[in-house]
Every structure is written in structure tokens, then in C-alpha cells.
C-alpha positions in Angstrom: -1.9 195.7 5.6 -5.7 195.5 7.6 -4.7 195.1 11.2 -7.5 193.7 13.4 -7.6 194.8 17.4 -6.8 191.7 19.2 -8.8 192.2 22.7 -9.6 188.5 22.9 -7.1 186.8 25.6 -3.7 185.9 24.1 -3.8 182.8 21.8 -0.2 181.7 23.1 -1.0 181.8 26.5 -4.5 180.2 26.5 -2.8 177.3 24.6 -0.2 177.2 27.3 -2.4 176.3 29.1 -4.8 173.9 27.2 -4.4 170.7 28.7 -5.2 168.5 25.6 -3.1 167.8 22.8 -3.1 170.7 20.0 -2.6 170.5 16.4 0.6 172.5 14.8 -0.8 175.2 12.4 0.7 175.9 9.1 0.2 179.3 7.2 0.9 179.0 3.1 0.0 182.7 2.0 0.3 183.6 -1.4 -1.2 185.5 -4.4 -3.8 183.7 -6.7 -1.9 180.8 -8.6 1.3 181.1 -6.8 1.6 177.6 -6.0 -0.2 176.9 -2.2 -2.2 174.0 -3.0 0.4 172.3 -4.9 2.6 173.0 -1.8 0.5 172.2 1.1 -0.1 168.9 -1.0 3.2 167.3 -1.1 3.6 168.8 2.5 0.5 166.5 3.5 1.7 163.3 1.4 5.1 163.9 3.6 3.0 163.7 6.9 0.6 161.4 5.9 -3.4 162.5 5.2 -4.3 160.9 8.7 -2.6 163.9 10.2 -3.6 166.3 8.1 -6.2 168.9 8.0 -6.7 171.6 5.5 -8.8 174.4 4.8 -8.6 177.5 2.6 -9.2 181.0 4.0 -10.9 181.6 0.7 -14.1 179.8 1.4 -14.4 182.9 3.8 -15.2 185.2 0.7 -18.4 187.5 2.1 -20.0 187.8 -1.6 -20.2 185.5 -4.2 -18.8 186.4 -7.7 -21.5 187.8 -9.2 -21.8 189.9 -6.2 -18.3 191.0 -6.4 -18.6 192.0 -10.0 -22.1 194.2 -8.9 -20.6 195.8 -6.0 -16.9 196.1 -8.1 -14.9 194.4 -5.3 -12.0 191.6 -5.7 -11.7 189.1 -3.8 -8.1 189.8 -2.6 -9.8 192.9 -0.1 -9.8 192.6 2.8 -13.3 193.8 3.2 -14.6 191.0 0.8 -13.7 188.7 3.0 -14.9 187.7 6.9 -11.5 187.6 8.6 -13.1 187.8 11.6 -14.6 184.9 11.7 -11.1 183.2 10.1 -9.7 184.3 13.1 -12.5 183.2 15.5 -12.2 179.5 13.3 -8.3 179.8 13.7 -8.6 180.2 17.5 -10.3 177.5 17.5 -8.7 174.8 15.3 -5.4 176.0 17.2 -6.9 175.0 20.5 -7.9 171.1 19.1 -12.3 172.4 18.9 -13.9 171.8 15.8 -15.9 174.6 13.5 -18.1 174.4 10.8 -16.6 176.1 7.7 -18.0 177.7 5.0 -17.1 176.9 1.4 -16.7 178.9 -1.6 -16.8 176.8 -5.1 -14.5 178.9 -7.5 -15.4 176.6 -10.3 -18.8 178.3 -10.3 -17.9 181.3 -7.9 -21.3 180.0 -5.6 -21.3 180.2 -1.6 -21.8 176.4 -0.4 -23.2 174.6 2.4 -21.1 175.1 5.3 -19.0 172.2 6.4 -17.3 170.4 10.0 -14.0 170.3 10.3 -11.8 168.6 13.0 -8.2 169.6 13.4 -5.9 167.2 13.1 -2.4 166.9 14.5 -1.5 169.6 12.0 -3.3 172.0 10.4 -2.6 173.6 6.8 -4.5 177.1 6.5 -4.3 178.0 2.8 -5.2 181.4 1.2 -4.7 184.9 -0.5 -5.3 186.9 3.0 -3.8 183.7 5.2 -1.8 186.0 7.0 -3.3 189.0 6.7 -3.9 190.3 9.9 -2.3 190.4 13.3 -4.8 187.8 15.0 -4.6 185.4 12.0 -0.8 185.5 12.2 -1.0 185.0 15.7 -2.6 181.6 14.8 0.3 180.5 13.7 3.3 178.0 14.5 5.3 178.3 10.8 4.3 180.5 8.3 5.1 180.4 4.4 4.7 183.2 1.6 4.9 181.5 -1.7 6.3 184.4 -4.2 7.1 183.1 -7.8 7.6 185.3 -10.2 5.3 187.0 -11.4 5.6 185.9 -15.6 5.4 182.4 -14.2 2.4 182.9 -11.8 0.4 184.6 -14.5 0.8 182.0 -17.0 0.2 179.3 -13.6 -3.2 181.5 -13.5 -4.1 181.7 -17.0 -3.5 177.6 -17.6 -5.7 176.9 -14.6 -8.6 179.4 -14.8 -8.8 178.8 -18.7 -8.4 174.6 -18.2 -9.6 173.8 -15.1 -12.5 176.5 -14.7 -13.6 176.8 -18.1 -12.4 180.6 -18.2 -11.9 182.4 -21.2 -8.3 183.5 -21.6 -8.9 187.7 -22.5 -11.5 187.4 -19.4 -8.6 186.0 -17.0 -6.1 188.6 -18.6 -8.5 191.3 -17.5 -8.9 189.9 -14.0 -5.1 189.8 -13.4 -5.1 193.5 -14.0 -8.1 194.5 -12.4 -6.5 192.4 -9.4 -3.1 194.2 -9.1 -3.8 196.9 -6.9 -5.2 195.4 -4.4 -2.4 192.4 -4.4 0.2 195.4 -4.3 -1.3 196.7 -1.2 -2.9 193.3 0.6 -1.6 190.1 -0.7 2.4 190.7 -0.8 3.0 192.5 1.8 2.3 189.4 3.9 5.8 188.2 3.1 7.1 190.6 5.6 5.7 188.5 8.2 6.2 185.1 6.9 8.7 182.5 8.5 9.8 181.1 5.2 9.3 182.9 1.8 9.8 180.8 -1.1 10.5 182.4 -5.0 10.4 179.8 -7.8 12.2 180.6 -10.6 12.1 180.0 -14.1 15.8 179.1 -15.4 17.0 179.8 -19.1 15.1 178.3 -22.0 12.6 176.6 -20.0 9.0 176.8 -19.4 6.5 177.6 -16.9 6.3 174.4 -14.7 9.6 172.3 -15.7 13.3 173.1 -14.9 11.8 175.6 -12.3 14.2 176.9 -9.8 13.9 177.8 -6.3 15.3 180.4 -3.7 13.9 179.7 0.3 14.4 182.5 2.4 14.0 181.4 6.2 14.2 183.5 9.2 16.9 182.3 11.8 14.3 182.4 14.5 13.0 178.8 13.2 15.4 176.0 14.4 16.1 174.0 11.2 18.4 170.7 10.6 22.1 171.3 10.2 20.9 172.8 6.7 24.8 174.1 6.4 26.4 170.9 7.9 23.9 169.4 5.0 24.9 171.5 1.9 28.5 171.6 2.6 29.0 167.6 3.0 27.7 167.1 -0.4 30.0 166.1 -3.1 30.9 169.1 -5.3 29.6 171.5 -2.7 30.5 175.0 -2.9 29.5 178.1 -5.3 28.4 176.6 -8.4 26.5 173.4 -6.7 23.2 172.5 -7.5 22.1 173.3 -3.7 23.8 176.0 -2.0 22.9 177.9 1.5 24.1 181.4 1.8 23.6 184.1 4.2 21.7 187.3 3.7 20.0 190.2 5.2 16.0 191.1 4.7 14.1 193.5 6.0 16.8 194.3 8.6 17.4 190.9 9.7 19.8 188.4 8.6 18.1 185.2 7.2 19.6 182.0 5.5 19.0 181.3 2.1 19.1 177.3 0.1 19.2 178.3 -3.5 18.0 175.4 -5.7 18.7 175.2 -9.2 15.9 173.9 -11.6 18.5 171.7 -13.5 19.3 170.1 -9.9 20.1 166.5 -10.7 17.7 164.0 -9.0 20.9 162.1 -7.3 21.7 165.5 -5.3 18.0 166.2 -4.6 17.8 162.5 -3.3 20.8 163.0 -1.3 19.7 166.2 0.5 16.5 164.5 1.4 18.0 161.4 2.9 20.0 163.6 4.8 17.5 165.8 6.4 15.2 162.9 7.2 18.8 161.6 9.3 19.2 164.3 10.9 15.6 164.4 12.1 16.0 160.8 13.4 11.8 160.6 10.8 10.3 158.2 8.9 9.6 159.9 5.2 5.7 159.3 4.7 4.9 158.5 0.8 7.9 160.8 -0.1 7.9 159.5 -3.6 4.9 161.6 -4.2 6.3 164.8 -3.1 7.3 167.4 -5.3 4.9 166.5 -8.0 3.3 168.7 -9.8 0.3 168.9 -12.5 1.9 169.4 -16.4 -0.6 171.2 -18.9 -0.1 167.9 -20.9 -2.1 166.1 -18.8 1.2 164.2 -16.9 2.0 164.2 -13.4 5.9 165.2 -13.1 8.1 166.2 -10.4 10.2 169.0 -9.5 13.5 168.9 -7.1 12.9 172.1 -6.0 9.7 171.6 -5.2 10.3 168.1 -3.3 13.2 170.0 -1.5 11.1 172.9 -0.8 8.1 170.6 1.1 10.4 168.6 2.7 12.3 171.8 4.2 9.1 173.2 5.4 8.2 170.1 7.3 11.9 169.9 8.7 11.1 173.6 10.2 7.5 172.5 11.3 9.5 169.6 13.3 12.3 172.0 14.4 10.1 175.0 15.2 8.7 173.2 18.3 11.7 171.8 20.0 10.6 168.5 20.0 6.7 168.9 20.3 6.0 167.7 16.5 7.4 164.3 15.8 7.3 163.4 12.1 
């Protein structure tokens, strides 16, 4: 993992003392076709796209493809990208200033025409490298790893690239192997120092978007809703429910764990939701759109796990601050 030196004065204290308001800033980190945008989506429908600012830590790319492919570079190191100035942008946004923003257009793989952003009252930082350094994690109020495995996001990457980009299939193939060292050495070992690391899983017989499962992996340290008080109130609670918490430990820590199964039953998914938005005395913005999710048919269809998965994110956004976010 690329560790920057962080000599600038400590982002925690110089928001302490920022007298304005500040946005919350969201990390979703995660290999190429893991699932961030779809994620961050649902997370803004939830909050409503008034309060919402996004950007993607990709549009930071230092060459453009063509460039990459001369100089044999991917665009998951480190040094192809100017993290730097992500940080510099971070600082920024996390202090309520504005920045102008490059953009990268991965249809074509062409740099754009810089762009303004203002943060809103949160702010969802996508990308492969999101928290790839010490200052960019530092930038950061919650912070999400999105981990799927990997059968499901290599088909995920070969049904986008090929559909949506106009990629041939053998050329995307190649690309995923030419990628894996340098995702093995700078794009998973973010998880380590993610908040909440989420793992879809593909259940028996089914394919690679419906009947997906999900395990959440959250770190103790991030003040949640009664998610125990939740699980265990449910009828039919207990090993073989749909939704179950357990206990675990991780990379020396102990960190609590809501297993969702893909077959969930909307009723119980339904349940758990109106439970959590209870409990956190909110309003559900648009939550009918939330854990939806683009089919290869063309159809727009929706996952439990997914829905749950949003939803428990912004419960941890709310929870994380104590009573600074309100939903």
C-alpha cells in the first residue's frame, strides 16, 4: 500500500475548528466492476440528490489510455494516478470549499475538460485507489470496501465493458489479467482499512446479478442502530433466518457481521428496513428506488441485499457522528 507523508496540518483538527457547516464524506473503494457506482447510487436516492455530491477518484488518472498502453502502466497504480492532488481536492471538499475536478471519460479513455464541484451536505468519493493512502483515508468520516467475489465481478466487468463501452470480450479478458497484479498489491489491500467491507455472494444455481447474497463486515468502532435488537425481534430469527448478525474477529479485531441471504424474502427485507429507519427516528428518501440494480436484459430489478446493504451504510453514516448527520 503507497503511503503519502502527511506534513499538511491535521485534517481532523482544522475541521474542528472550521466554523461553517461541513459535508460528511463517504469512501466506497473497490476493484473495477465491484459494484461502487451502483452502491453510492441507491445510497444517494436514500438521502436525496439535493444532498448529495459525488465524484470518482478515477477522473484523477495522470495518462490517458492510449498513454497507458505506450508507457505499459494500468490504471490501478498508484503512480498512474495524481493522488496528490485527490488528496489536496479531498481536503478541500471535507472543509465545505469547492474545486475544480478533472474528468476522465472511460467510454473513450480521453482526459476531459475539468469541472466545479461544490460539496454538498455529504460527499460520496468513489474509486479503485479511494482509500489508498494515509491522507486520502484521513479524508474520511465512513469508509466502504466493496469485495464481491471475484467469478461475479469478472463477469460484472466483462457485461459492462463489452455492453456499455463497446469492448471486445477477448480484449476485456486480457485486461483483467494484465490488471491482477497490481489489484493484488494496491486495490484490495484497502479493505484493511475500510469501516464496512461488503462481499456479495452468488447463492446456488443463480446468476451473476439475481439471487445475489450479501455478508457486511463492520468494525465496532462505528455506532450503528440496535442491528442485534433488530435481527433478533424478527419473526423466525435465529440460525437459519434470512438476516442474521453474528460476531467475528478480522484482522485482530472483533467486528459484527449481518449475513443476507440472496433468497431473502422481500416481507423480511421490508421489515428490517422499517425497523432501522425507527430506530433512527428518519424519514426514508425515495427508498423504493434503492437496491436496484441494472439486468443485462435491459430491466431494472432489485436486490434485498443490496437495498439492505445501502440502507445499513447510511444508518452508520447517521450513527458515526453522534448526532451531527440527520437523515
Amino acid at each position: 500500500m503507497v503511503q503519502t507523508a502527511d506534513h499538511l496540518v491535521d485534517l481532523r483538527v482544522a475541521r474542528a475548528a472550521h466554523a461553517a457547516p461541513r459535508p460528511v464524506m463517504l469512501a466506497v473503494a473497490g476493484d473495477s466492476a465491484s459494484g461502487k457506482t451502483t452502491l453510492a447510487e441507491g445510497i444517494r436516492y436514500l438521502l436525496g440528490d439535493e444532498r448529495v455530491t459525488r465524484i470518482c477518484v478515477d477522473d484523477y488518472h495522470r495518462y490517458d489510455r492510449a498513454a497507458r498502453e505506450q508507457l505499459g502502466i494500468t490504471p490501478l497504480h498508484p503512480e498512474a494516478n495524481d493522488l496528490p492532488a485527490v488528496e489536496r481536492h479531498l481536503r478541500a471538499l471535507a472543509l465545505g470549499r469547492s474545486i475544480r475536478k478533472p474528468v476522465y471519460d472511460h467510454a473513450t479513455g480521453r482526459l476531459g475538460e475539468p469541472v466545479d464541484v461544490t460539496p454538498k451536505d455529504v460527499v460520496i468519493v468513489e474509486g479503485l485507489l479511494a482509500l489508498g493512502t494515509r491522507g486520502l483515508r484521513d479524508c474520511f468520516d465512513v469508509s466502504v470496501y466493496l469485495e464481491p467475489e471475484e467469478e461475479l465481478r469478472h463477469r460484472w466487468k466483462i457485461a459492462r465493458d463489452c455492453e456499455e463501452r463497446g469492448y471486445d470480450i477477448d480484449v476485456v479478458v486480457a485486461d483483467l489479467r494484465r490488471r491482477e497484479r497490481d489489484s493484488a498489491l494496491y486495490v484490495r489491500p484497502q479493505q484493511e482499512h475500510a469501516d464496512v467491507v461488503v462481499r456479495f455472494i452468488r447463492q446456488a444455481n443463480s446468476d451473476a446479478y439475481a439471487g445475489l447474497g450479501a455478508r457486511i463486515a463492520m468494525k465496532p468502532s462505528l455506532l450503528s442502530p440496535a442491528l442485534q435488537h433488530i435481527v433478533q425481534e424478527l419473526p423466525g430469527a435465529g440460525t437459519g433466518a434470512p438476516v442474521r448478525l453474528v460476531r467475528e474477529r478480522a484482522l485482530g479485531s472483533p467486528v459484527q457481521v449481518v449475513e443476507i441471504d440472496g433468497d431473502c424474502p422481500a416481507s423480511v427485507g421490508g421489515e428490517i428496513e422499517e425497523a432501522i429507519w425507527q430506530r433512527l427516528g428518519a424519514r426514508a428518501v425515495r427508498k423504493d428506488l434503492i437496491g436496484r440494480y441494472a439486468h443485462p436484459d435491459g430491466d431494472q430489478r432489485r436486490s434485498e441485499s443490496l437495498a439492505l446493504t445501502q440502507l445499513l451504510i447510511v444508518a452508520h453514516l447517521a450513527g458515526s457522528l453522534r448526532g451531527a448527520f440527520e437523515l
